[in-house]
N, CA and C atoms as an extended XYZ file, in Angstrom:
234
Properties=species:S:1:pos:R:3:atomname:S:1:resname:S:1:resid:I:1 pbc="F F F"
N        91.604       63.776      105.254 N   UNK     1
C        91.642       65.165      105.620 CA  UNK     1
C        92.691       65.854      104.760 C   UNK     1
N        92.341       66.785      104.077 N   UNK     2
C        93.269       67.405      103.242 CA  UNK     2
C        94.223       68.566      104.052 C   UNK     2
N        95.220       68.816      103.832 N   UNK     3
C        95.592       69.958      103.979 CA  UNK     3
C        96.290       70.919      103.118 C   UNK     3
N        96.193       72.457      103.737 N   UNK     4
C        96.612       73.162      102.628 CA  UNK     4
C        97.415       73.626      103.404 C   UNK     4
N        98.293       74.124      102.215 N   UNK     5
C        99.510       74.707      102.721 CA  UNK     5
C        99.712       76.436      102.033 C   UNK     5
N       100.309       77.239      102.678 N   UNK     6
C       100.128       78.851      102.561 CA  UNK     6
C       101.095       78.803      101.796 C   UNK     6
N       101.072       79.200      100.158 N   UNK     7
C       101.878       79.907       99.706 CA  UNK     7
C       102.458       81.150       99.675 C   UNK     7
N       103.524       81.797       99.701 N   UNK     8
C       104.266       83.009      100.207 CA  UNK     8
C       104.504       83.304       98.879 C   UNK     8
N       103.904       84.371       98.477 N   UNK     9
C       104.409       85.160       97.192 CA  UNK     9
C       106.140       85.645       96.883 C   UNK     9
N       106.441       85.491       96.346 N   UNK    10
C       107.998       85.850       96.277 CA  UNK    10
C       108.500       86.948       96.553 C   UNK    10
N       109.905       87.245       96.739 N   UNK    11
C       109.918       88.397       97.991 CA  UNK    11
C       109.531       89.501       97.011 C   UNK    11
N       109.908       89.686       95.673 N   UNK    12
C       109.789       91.060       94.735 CA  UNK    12
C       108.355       91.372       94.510 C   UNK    12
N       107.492       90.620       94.777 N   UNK    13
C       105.856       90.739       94.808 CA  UNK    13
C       105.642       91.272       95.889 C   UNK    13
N       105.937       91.167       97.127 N   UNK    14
C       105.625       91.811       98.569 CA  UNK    14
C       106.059       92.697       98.665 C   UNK    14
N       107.693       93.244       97.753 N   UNK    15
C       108.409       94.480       97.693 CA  UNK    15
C       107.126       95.650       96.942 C   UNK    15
N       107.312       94.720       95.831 N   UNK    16
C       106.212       95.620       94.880 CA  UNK    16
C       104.922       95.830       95.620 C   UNK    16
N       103.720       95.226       96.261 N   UNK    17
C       102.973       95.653       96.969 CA  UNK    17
C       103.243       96.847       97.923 C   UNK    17
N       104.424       96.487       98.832 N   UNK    18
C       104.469       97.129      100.166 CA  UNK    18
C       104.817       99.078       99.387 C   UNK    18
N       105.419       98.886       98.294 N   UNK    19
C       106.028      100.075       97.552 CA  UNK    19
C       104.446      100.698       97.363 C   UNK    19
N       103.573       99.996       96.527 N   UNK    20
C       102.145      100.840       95.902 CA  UNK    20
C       101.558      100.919       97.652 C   UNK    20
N       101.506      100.513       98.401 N   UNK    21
C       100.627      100.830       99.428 CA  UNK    21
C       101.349      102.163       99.857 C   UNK    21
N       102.674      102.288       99.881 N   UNK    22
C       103.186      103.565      100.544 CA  UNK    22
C       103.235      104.363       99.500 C   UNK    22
N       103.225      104.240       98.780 N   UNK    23
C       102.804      105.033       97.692 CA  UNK    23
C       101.106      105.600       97.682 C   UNK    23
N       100.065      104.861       97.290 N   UNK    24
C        98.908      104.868       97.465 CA  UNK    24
C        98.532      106.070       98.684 C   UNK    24
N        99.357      105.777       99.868 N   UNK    25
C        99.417      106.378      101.506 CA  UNK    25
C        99.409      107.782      101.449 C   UNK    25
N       100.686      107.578      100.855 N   UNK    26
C       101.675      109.015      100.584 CA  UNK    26
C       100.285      110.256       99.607 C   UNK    26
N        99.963      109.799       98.640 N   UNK    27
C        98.866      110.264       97.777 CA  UNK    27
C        97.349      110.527       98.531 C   UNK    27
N        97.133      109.556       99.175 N   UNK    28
C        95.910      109.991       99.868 CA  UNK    28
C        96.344      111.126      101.257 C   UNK    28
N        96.976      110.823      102.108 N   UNK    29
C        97.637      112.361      103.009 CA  UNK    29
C        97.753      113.182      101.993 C   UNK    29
N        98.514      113.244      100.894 N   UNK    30
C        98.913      115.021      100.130 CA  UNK    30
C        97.391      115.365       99.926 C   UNK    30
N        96.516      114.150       99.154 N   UNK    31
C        95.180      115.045       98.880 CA  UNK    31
C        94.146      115.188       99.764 C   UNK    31
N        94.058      114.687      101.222 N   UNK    32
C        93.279      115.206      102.195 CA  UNK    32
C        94.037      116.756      102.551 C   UNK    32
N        95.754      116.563      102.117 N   UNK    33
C        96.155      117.880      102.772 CA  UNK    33
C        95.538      119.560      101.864 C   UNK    33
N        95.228      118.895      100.751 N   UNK    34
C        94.766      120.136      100.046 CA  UNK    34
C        93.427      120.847       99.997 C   UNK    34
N        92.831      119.700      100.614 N   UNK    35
C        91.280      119.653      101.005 CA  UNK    35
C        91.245      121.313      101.658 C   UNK    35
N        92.256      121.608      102.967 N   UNK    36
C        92.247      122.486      103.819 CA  UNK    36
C        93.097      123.341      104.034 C   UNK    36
N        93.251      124.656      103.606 N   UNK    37
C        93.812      125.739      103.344 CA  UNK    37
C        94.640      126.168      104.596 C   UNK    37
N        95.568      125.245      105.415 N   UNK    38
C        96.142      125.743      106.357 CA  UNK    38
C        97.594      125.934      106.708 C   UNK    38
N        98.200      126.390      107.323 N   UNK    39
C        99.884      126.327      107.516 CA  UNK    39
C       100.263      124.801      107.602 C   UNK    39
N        99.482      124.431      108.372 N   UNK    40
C        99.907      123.158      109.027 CA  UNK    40
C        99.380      121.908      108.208 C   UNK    40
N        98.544      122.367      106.988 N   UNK    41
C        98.342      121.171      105.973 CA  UNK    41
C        99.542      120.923      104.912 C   UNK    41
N       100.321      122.540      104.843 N   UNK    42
C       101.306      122.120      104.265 CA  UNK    42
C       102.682      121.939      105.026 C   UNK    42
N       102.586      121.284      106.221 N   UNK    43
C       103.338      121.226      106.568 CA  UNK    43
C       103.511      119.144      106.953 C   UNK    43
N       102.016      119.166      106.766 N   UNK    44
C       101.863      117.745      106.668 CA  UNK    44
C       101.789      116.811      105.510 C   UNK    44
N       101.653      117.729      104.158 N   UNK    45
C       101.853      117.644      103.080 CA  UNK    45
C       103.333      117.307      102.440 C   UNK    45
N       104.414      118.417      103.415 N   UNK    46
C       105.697      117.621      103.020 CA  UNK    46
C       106.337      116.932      103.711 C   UNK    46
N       106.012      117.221      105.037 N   UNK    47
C       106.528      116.133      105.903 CA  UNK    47
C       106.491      114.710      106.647 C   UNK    47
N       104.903      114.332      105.826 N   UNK    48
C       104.347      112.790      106.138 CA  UNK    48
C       104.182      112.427      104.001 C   UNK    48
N       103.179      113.109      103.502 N   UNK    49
C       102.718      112.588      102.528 CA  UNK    49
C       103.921      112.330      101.365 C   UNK    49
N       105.165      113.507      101.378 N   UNK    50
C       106.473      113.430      100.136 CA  UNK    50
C       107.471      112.379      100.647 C   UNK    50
N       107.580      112.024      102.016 N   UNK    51
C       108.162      110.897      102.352 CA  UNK    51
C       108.181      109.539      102.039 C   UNK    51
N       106.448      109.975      102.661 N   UNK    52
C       105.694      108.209      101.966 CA  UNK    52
C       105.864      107.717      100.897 C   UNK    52
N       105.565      108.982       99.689 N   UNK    53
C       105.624      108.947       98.255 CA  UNK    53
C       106.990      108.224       97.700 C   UNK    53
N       108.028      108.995       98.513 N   UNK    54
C       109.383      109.094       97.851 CA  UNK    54
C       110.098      107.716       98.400 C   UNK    54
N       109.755      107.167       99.693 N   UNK    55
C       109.877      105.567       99.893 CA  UNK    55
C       109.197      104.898       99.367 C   UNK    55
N       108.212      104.672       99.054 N   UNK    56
C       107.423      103.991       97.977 CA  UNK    56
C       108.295      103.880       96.548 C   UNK    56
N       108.639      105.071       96.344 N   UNK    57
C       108.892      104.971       94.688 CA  UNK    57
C       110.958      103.691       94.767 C   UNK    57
N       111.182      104.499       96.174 N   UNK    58
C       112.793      103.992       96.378 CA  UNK    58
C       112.557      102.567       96.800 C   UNK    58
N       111.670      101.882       96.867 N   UNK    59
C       111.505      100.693       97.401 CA  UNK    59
C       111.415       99.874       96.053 C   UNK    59
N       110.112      100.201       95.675 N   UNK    60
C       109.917       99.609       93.709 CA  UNK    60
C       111.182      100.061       92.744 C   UNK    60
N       111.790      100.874       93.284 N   UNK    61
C       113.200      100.973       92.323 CA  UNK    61
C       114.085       99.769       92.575 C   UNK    61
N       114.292       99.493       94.113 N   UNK    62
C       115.541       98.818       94.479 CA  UNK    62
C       114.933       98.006       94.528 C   UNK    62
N       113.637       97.244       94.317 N   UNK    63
C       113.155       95.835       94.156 CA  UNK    63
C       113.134       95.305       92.913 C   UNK    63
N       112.925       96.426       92.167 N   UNK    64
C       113.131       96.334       90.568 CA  UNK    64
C       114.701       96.097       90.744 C   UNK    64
N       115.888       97.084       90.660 N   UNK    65
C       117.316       96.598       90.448 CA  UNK    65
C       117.430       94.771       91.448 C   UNK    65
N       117.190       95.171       92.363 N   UNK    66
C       117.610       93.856       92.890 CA  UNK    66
C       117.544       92.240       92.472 C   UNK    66
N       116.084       92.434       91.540 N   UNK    67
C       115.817       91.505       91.116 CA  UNK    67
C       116.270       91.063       89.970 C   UNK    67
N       117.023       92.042       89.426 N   UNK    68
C       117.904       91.746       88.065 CA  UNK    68
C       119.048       91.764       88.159 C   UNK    68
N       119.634       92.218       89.186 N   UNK    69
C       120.858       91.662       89.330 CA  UNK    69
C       121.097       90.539       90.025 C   UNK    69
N       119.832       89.741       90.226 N   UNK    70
C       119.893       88.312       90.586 CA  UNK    70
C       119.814       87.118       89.246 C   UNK    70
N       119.642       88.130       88.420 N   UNK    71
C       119.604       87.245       86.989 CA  UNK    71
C       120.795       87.489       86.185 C   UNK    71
N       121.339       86.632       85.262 N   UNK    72
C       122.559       87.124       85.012 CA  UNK    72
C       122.095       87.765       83.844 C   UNK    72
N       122.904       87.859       82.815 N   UNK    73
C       122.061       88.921       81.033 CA  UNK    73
C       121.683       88.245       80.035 C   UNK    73
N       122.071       87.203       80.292 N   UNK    74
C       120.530       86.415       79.984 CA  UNK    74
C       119.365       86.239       80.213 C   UNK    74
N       118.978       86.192       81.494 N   UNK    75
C       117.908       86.593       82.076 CA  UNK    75
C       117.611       85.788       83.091 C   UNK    75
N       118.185       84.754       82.920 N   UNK    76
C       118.359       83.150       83.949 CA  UNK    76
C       119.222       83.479       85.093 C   UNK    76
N       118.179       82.666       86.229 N   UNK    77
C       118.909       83.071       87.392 CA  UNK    77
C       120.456       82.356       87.993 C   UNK    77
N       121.094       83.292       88.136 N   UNK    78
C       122.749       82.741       88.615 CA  UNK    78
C       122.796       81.965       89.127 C   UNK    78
């Protein structure tokens, strides 16, 4: 009987995913919000969809720095 075992992608791969999905998120709310010409689309436009966007982008930033300052300047990990 074989078994398999679940590999776990490394944490900067799940960072980087979880970043494009809220990202991805953030982009699909702004453009359903433009679909409809209302007060309250732009009000959901900056207050759900520029959030999403702007954690998304701060997540892939600090997953990007983080992961290099786990390497020393060489590039090899400490």
């Amino acid at each position: 009987m074989s078994t398999t075992s679940v590999v776990r992608p490394p944490a900067i791969e799940r960072r980087v995913r979880l970043a494009g999905v809220l990202v991805c998120l953030g982009l699909l709310i702004q453009l359903l919000t433009l679909i409809r010409i209302h007060p309250l689309a732009f009000v959901a436009f900056i207050l759900i969809g520029c959030p999403l966007v702007a954690a998304g982008l701060i997540l892939y930033l600090s997953s990007i720095v983080s992961h290099a300052e786990g390497r020393g300047e060489t590039g090899q990990p400490i």
